[in-house]
NUMIPA-796405 format. One record per atom (N, C-alpha, C): atom name; x, y, z. Coordinates in pm, whole numbers, plus 32768, in hexadecimal, padded with zeros to 4 digits. Example, Ala and Ser with C-alpha at 12.3 -4.5 7.8 and 13.67 -1.06 7.14 Angstrom:
# residues 2
 name    X    Y    Z
    N 8527 7DC7 830C
   CA 84CE 7E3E 830C
    C 8528 7EB6 830C
    N 8505 7F1F 82C4
   CA 8557 7F96 82CA
    C 850A 8003 8313
//
This chain:
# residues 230
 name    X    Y    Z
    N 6720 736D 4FDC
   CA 66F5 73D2 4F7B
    C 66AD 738E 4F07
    N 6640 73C1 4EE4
   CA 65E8 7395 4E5B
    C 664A 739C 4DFE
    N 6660 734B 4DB8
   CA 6688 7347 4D14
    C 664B 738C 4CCA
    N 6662 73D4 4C50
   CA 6665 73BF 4BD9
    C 65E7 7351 4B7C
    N 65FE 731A 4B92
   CA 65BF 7294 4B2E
    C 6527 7275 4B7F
    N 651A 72A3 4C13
   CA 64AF 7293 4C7D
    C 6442 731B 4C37
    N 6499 7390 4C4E
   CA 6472 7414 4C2B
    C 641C 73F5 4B7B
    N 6445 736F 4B33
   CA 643F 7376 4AB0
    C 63B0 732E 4AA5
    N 63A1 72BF 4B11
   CA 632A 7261 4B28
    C 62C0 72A6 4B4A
    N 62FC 731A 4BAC
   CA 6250 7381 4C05
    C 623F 73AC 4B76
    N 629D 73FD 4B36
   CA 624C 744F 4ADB
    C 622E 7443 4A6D
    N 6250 73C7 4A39
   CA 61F0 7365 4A08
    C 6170 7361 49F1
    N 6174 730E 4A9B
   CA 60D6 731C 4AA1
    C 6071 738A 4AC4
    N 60D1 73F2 4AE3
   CA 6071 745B 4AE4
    C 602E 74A0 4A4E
    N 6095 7486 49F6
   CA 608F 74B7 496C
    C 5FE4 746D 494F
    N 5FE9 73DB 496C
   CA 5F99 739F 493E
    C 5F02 73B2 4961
    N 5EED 73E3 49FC
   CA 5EAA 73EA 4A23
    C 5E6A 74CA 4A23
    N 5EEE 7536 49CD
   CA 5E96 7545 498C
    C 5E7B 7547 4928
    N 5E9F 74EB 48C7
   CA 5E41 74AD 484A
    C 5D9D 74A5 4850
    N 5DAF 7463 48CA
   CA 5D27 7429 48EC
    C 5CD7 7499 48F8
    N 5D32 74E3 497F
   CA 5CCE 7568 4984
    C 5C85 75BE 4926
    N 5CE8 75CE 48A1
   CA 5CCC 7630 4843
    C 5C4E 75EF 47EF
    N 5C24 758D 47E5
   CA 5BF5 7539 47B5
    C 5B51 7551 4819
    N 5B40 753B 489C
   CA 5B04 7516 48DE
    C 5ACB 75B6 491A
    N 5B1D 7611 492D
   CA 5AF9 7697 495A
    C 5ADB 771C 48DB
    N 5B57 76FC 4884
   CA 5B44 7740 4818
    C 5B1C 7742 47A4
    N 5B0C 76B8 4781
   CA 5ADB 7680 470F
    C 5B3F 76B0 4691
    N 5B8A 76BD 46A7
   CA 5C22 76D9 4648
    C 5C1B 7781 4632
    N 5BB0 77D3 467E
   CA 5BE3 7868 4649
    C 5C3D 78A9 4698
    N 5CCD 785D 46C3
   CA 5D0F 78B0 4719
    C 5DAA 7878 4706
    N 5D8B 7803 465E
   CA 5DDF 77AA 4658
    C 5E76 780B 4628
    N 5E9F 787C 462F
   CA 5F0E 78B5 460E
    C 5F28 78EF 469E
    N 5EF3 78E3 46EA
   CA 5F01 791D 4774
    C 5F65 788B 47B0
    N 5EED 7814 47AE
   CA 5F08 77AF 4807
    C 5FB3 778B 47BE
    N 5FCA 7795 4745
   CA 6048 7781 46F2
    C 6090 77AD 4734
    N 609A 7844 4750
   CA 60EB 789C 47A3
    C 6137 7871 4804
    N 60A5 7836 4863
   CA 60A6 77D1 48DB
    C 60FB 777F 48E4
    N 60F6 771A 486B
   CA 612F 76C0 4866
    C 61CC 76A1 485C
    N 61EB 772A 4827
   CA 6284 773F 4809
    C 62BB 774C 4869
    N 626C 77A8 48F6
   CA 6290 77BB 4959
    C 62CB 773C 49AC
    N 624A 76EB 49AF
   CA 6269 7681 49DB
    C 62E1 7631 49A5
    N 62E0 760F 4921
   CA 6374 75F1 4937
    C 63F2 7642 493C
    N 63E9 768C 4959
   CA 6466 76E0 4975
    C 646A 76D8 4A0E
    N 6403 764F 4A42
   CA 6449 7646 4B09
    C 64A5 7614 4AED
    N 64AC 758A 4AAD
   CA 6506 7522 4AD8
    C 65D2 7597 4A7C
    N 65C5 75A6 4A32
   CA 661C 75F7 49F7
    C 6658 7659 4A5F
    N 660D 76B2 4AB1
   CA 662B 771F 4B20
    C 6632 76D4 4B60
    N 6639 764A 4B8D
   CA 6621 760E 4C0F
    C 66ED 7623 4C11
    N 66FA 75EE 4B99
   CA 67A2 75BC 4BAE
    C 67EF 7626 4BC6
    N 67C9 769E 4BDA
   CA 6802 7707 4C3A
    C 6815 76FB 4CE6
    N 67CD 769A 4D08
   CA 67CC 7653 4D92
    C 683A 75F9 4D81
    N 6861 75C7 4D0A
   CA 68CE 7542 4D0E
    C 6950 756D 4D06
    N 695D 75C0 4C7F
   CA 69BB 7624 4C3D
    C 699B 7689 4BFC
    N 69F9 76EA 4BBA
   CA 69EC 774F 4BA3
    C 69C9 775A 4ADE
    N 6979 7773 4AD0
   CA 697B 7761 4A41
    C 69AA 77F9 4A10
    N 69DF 77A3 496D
   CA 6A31 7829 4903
    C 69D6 7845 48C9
    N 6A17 78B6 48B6
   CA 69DB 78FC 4821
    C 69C0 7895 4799
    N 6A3C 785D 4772
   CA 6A5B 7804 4708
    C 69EC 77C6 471F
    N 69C2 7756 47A1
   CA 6958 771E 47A8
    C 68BA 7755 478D
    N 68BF 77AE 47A3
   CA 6811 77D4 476E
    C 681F 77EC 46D6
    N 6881 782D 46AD
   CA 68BA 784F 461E
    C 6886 77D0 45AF
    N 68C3 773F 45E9
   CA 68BD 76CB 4589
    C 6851 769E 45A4
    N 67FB 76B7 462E
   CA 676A 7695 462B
    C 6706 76DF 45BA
    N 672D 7757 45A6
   CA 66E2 77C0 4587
    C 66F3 77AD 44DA
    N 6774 777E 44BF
   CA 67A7 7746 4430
    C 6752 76C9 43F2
    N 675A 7679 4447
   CA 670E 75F1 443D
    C 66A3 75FA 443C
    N 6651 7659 449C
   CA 65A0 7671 447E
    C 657D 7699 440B
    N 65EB 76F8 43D4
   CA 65AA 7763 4356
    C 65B7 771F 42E3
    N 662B 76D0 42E6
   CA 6669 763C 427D
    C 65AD 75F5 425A
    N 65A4 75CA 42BA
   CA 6517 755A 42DA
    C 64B6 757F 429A
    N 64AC 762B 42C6
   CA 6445 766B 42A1
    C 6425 768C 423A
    N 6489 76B4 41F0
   CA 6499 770F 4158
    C 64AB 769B 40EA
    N 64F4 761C 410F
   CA 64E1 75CD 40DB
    C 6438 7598 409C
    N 6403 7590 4129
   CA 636C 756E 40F4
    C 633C 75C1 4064
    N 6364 763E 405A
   CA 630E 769C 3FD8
    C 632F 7688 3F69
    N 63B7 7645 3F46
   CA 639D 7618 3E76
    C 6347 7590 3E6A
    N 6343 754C 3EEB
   CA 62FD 74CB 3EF9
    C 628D 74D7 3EF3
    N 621F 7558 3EF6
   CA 61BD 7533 3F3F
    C 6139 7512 3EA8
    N 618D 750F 3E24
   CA 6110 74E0 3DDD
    C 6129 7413 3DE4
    N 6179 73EA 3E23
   CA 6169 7377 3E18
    C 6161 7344 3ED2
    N 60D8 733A 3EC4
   CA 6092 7312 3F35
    C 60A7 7290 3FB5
    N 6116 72CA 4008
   CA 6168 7271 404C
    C 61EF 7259 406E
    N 6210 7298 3FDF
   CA 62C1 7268 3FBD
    C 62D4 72EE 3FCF
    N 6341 72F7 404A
   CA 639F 7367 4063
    C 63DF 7327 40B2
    N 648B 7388 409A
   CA 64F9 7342 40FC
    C 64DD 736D 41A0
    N 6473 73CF 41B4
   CA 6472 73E6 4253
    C 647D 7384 42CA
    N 641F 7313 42A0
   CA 6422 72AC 4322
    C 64D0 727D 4303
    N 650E 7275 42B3
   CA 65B7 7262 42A1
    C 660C 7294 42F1
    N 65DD 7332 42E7
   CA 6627 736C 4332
    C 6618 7372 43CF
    N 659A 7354 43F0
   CA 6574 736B 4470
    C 659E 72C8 44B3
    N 65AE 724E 445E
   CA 65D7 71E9 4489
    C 665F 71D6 44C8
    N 6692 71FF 4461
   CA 6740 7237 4454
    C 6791 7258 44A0
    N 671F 7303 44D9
   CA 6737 736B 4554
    C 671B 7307 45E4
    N 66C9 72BE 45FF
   CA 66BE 725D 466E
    C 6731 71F7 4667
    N 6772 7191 461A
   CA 67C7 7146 4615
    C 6825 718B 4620
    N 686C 71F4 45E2
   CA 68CB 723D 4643
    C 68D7 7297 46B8
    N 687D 72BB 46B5
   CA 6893 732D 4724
    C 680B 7301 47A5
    N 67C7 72BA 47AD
   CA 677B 728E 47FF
    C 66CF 7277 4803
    N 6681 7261 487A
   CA 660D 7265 4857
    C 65C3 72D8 486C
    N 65FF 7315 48D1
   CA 65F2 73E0 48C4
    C 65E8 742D 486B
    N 663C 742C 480C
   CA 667C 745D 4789
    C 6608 743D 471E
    N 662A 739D 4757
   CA 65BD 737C 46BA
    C 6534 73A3 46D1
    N 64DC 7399 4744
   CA 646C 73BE 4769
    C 6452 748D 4743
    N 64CF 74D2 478E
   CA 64D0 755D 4745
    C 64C3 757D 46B1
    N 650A 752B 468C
   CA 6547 755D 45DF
    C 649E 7538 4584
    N 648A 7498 45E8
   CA 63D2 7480 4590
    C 6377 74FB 4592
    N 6359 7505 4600
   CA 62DC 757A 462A
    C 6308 75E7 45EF
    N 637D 763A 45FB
   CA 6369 769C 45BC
    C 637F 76B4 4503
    N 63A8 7632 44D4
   CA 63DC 7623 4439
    C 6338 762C 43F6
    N 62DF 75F1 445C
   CA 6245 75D8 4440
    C 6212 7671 4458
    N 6202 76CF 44A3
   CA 61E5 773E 449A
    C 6218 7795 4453
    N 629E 778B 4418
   CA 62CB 77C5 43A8
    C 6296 77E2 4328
    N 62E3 7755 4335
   CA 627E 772F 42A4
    C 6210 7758 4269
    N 61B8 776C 42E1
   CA 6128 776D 42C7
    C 6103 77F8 42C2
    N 618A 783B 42D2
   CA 6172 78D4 429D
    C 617E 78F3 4214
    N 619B 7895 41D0
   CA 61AB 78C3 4133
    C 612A 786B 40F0
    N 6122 77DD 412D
   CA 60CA 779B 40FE
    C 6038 77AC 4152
    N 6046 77E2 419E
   CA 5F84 7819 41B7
    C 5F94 77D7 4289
    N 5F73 77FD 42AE
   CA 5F35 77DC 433A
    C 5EC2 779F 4365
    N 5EAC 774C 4388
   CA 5E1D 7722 43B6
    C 5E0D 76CE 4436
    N 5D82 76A1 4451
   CA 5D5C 764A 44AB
    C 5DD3 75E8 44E9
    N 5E04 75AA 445E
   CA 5E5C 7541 446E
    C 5F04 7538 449F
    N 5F07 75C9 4499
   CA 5FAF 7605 44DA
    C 5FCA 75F7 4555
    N 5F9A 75E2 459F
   CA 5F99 7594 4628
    C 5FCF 751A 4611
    N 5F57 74E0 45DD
   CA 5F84 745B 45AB
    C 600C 7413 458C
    N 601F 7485 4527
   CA 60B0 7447 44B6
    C 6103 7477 4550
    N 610E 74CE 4581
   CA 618B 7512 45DC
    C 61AF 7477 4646
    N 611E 7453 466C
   CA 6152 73E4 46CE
    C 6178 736E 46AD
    N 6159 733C 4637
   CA 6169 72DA 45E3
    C 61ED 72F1 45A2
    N 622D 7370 453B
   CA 62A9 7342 451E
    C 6318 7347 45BE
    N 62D2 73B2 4609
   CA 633D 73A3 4682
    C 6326 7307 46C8
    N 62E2 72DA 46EB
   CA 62DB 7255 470E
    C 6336 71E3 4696
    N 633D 7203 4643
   CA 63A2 71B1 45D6
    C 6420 71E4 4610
    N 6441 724B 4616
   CA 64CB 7264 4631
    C 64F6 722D 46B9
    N 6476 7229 472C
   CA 6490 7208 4799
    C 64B0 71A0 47C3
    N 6495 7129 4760
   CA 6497 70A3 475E
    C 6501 7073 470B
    N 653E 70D2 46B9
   CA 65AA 70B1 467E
    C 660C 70C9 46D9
    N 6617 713D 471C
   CA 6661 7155 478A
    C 667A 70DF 4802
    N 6616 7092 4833
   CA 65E7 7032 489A
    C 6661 6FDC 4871
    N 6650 6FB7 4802
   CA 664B 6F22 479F
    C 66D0 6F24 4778
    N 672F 6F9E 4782
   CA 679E 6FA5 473F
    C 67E8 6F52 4749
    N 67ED 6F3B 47DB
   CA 6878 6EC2 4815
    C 6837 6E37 480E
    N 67CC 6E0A 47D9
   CA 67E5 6D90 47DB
    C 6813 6D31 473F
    N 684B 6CDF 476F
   CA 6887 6C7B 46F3
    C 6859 6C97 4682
    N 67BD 6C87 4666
   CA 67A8 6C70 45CB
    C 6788 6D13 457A
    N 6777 6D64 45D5
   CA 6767 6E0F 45A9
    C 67E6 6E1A 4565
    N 687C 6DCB 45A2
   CA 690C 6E0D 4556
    C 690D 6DD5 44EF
    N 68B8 6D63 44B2
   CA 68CB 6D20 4416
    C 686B 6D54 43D2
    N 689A 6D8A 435C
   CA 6823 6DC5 42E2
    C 67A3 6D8C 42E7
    N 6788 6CEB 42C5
   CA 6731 6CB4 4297
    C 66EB 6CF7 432C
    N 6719 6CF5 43E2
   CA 66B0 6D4D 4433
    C 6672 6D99 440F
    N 66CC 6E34 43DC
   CA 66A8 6E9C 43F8
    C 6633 6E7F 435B
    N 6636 6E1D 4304
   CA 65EC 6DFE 428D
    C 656B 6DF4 42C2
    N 655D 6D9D 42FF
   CA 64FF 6D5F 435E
    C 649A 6DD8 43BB
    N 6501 6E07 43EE
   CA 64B7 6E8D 4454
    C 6476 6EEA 4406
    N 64B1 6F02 4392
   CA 6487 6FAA 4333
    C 641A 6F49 4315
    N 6405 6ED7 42B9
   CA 639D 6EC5 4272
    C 6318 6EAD 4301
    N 632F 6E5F 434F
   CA 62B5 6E74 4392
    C 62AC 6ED8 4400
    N 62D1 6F62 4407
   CA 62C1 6FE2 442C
    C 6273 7011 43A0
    N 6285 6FF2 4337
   CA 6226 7041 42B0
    C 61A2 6FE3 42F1
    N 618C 6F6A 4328
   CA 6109 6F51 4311
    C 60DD 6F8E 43AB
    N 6138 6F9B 441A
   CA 60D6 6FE6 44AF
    C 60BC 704E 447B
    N 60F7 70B4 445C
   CA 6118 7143 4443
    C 6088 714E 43F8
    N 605C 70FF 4392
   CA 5FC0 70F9 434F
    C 5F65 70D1 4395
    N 5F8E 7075 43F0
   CA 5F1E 705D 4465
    C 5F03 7098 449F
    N 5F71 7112 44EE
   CA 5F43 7158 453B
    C 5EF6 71CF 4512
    N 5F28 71F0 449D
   CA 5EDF 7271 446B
    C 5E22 7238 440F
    N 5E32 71C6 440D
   CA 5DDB 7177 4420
    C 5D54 71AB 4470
    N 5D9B 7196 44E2
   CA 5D75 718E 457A
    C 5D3C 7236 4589
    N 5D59 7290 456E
   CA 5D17 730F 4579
    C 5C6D 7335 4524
    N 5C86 72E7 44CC
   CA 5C22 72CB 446A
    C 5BA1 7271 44D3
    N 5BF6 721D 44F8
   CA 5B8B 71FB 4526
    C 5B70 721E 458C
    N 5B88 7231 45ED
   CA 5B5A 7283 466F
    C 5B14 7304 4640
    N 5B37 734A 45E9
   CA 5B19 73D6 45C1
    C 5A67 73CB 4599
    N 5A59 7340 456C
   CA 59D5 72F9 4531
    C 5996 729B 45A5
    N 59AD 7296 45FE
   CA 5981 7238 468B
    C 58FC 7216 4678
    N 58AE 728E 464A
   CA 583B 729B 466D
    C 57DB 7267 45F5
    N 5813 7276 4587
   CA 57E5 721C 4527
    C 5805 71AB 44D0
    N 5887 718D 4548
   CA 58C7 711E 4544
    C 5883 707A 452F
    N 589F 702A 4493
   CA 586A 6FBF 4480
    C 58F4 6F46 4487
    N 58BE 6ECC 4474
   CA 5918 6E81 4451
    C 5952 6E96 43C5
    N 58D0 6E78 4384
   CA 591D 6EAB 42F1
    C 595C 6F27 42DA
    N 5938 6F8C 430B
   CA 5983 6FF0 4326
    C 5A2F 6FFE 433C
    N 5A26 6FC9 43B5
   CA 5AB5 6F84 440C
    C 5AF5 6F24 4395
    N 5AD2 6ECC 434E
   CA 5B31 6E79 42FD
    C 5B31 6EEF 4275
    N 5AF4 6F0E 4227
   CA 5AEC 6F7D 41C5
    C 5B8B 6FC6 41E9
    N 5B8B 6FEB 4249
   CA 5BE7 705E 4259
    C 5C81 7032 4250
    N 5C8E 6F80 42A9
   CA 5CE8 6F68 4287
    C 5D1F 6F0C 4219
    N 5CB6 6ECC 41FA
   CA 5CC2 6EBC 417E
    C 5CDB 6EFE 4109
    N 5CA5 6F6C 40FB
   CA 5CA1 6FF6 408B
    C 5D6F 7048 409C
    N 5D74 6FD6 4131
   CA 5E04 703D 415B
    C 5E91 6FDC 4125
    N 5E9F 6F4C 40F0
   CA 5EF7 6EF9 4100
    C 5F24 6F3A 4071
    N 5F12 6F7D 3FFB
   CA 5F7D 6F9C 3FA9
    C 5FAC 7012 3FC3
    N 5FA1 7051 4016
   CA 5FE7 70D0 404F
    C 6065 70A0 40C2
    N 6015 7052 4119
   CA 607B 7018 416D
    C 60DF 6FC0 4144
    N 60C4 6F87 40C6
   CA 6124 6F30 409B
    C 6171 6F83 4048
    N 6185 6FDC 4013
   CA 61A6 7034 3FB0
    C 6217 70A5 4012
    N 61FA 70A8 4094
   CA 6246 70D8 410C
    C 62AD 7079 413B
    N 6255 701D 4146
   CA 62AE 6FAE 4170
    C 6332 6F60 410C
    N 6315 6F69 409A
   CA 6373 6F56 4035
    C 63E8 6FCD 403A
    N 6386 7040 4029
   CA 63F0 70C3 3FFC
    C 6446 70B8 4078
    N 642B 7085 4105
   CA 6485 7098 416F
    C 650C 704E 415F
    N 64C1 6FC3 410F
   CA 6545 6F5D 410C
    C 6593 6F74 40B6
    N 654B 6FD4 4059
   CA 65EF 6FDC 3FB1
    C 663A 7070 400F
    N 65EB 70B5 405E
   CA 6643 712F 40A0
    C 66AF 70EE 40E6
    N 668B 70A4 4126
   CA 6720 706E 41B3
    C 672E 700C 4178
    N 66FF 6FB2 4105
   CA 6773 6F7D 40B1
    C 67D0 6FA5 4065
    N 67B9 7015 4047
   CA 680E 706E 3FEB
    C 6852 70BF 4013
    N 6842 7111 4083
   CA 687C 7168 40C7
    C 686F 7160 4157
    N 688F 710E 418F
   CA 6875 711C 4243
    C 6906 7108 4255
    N 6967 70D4 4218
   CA 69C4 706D 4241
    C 6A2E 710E 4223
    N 6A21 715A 41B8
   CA 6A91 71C9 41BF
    C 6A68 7254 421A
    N 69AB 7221 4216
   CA 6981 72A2 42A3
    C 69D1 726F 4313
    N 69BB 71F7 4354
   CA 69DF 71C3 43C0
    C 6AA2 71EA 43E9
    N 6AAD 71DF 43A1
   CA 6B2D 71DA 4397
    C 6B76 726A 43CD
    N 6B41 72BD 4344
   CA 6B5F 7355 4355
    C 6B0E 7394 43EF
    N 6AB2 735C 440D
   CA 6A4C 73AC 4474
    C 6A97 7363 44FC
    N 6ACE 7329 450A
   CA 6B15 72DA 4559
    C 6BAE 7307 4570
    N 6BE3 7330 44D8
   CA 6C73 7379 44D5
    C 6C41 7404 453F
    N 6BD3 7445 4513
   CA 6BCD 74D6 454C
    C 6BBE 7486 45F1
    N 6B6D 744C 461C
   CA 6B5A 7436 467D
    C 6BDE 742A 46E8
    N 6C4E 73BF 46AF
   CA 6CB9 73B9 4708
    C 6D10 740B 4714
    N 6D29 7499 469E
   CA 6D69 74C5 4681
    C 6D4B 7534 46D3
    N 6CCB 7570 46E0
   CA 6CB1 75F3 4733
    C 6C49 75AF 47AA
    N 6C5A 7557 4799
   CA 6C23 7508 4848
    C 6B9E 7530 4838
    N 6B40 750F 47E5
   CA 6AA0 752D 47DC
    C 6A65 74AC 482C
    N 6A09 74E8 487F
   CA 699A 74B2 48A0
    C 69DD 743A 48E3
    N 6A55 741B 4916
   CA 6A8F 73A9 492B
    C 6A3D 732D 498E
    N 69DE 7390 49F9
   CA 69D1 7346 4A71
    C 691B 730B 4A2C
    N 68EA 731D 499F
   CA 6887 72E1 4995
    C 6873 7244 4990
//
C-alpha cells in the first residue's frame, strides 16, 4: 500500500508543476483558481491516511487551529516587512505532528492570510513555499540535530532566506521574457534585507517560544493520540 509521505512527494510535485502552468498558460489571471487547486492538492496526502487509519474529528480540528494561528498571525505583522510569527508556526506544526501536517497548515495559512492582506499573482507561490517549510520540517524531525535548539535555530533562519528565494523565483519567471542578468541579480539582491529580517524574526520565534509550543503541542498529541502515525 502507498504511504502517506509517497502520496506527499506526488503532490508535491504536482503543486509545482501547476505553478508552472499558471505562469505559462495563464499568465497569473486564474491565480485564485490555481490556489484553490492547490489546496486540493494537498489535502491528497492528508485523505490518503484514511487508507492507513481512521482519522478524528479532534484531528482536522488542531489542523484547522494551527492554519488560522499561522494565518491571522501574519495581519498585526504585516507593516513590518518579513517579520511575522507564521513560518513559526508552520515550522512547529511539522516538528510535531509531521511532514503532512506541516505542508497542509503552510499552503493554506498562505491563502488565508492573503484574504485580509490582498491576493495576488504570488499566492501560489507563498502556499507552496510556506507548505514546503513545514514539509521539511516534518522530514527533518527525527534527526539528531533538529531535537537541539541551536538545529531548529539553524533551520528557521535559513528557511527565511529559501522562502525569499523562492518567491524570488516567481518574479522571475513571471519576467522570462525580459529577463536580464542585471535584472536577475537586482531582484535578489534588492531581496537580502527582507530575507534576513525573516530569517532573524524566525530565530527569536523558536527561540523564544518553540520549546513551551513543542511541549504543549506534543502534550495534546499523546494525550488524545493526534496524528500519531506521522
Amino acid at each position: 500500500m502507498v504511504n502517506a509521505r509517497t502520496y506527499l512527494i506526488v503532490s508535491s510535485i504536482v503543486v509545482l508543476v501547476l505553478l508552472a502552468s499558471s505562469i505559462l498558460f495563464f499568465q497569473h489571471n486564474a491565480y485564485l483558481l490555481v490556489s484553490f487547486v492547490i489546496i486540493a492538492c494537498t489535502m491528497i496526502p492528508f485523505f490518503a491516511r484514511f487508507e492507513i487509519r481512521k482519522i478524528t474529528g479532534r484531528e482536522v480540528v488542531i489542523l484547522a487551529i494551527l492554519a488560522a494561528i499561522a494565518a491571522v498571525s501574519r495581519v498585526p505583522f504585516a507593516g513590518f516587512p518579513s517579520v511575522q510569527p507564521t513560518s513559526f508556526v508552520i515550522i512547529v506544526t511539522g516538528l510535531v505532528f509531521g511532514a503532512e501536517s506541516g505542508f497542509m497548515v503552510g499552503a493554506i495559512a498562505a491563502i488565508v492570510s492573503n484574504f485580509f492582506l490582498g491576493q495576488g499573482p504570488w499566492t501560489p507561490w507563498q502556499m507552496y513555499g510556506w507548505g514546503m517549510m513545514g514539509m521539511m520540517a516534518g522530514l527533518l524531525r527525527n534527526t539528531w540535530w533538529m531535537k537541539k535548539m541551536w538545529g531548529k535555530l539553524i533551520f528557521g533562519f535559513i528557511w527565511g532566506y529559501l522562502f525569499g528565494w523562492f518567491m524570488n523565483a516567481w518574479i522571475v519567471v513571471s519576467n522570462i521574457e525580459n529577463m536580464t542578468w542585471e535584472f536577475f541579480i537586482s531582484i535578489f539582491v534588492g531581496s537580502i534585507y527582507f530575507d534576513l529580517a525573516h530569517g532573524l524574526s524566525n530565530v527569536f520565534f523558536i527561540l523564544i517560544f518553540s520549546t513551551s509550543w513543542i511541549k504543549i503541542m506534543n502534550r495534546f498529541k499523546k494525550k488524545y493520540g493526534l496524528l500519531v502515525s506521522s
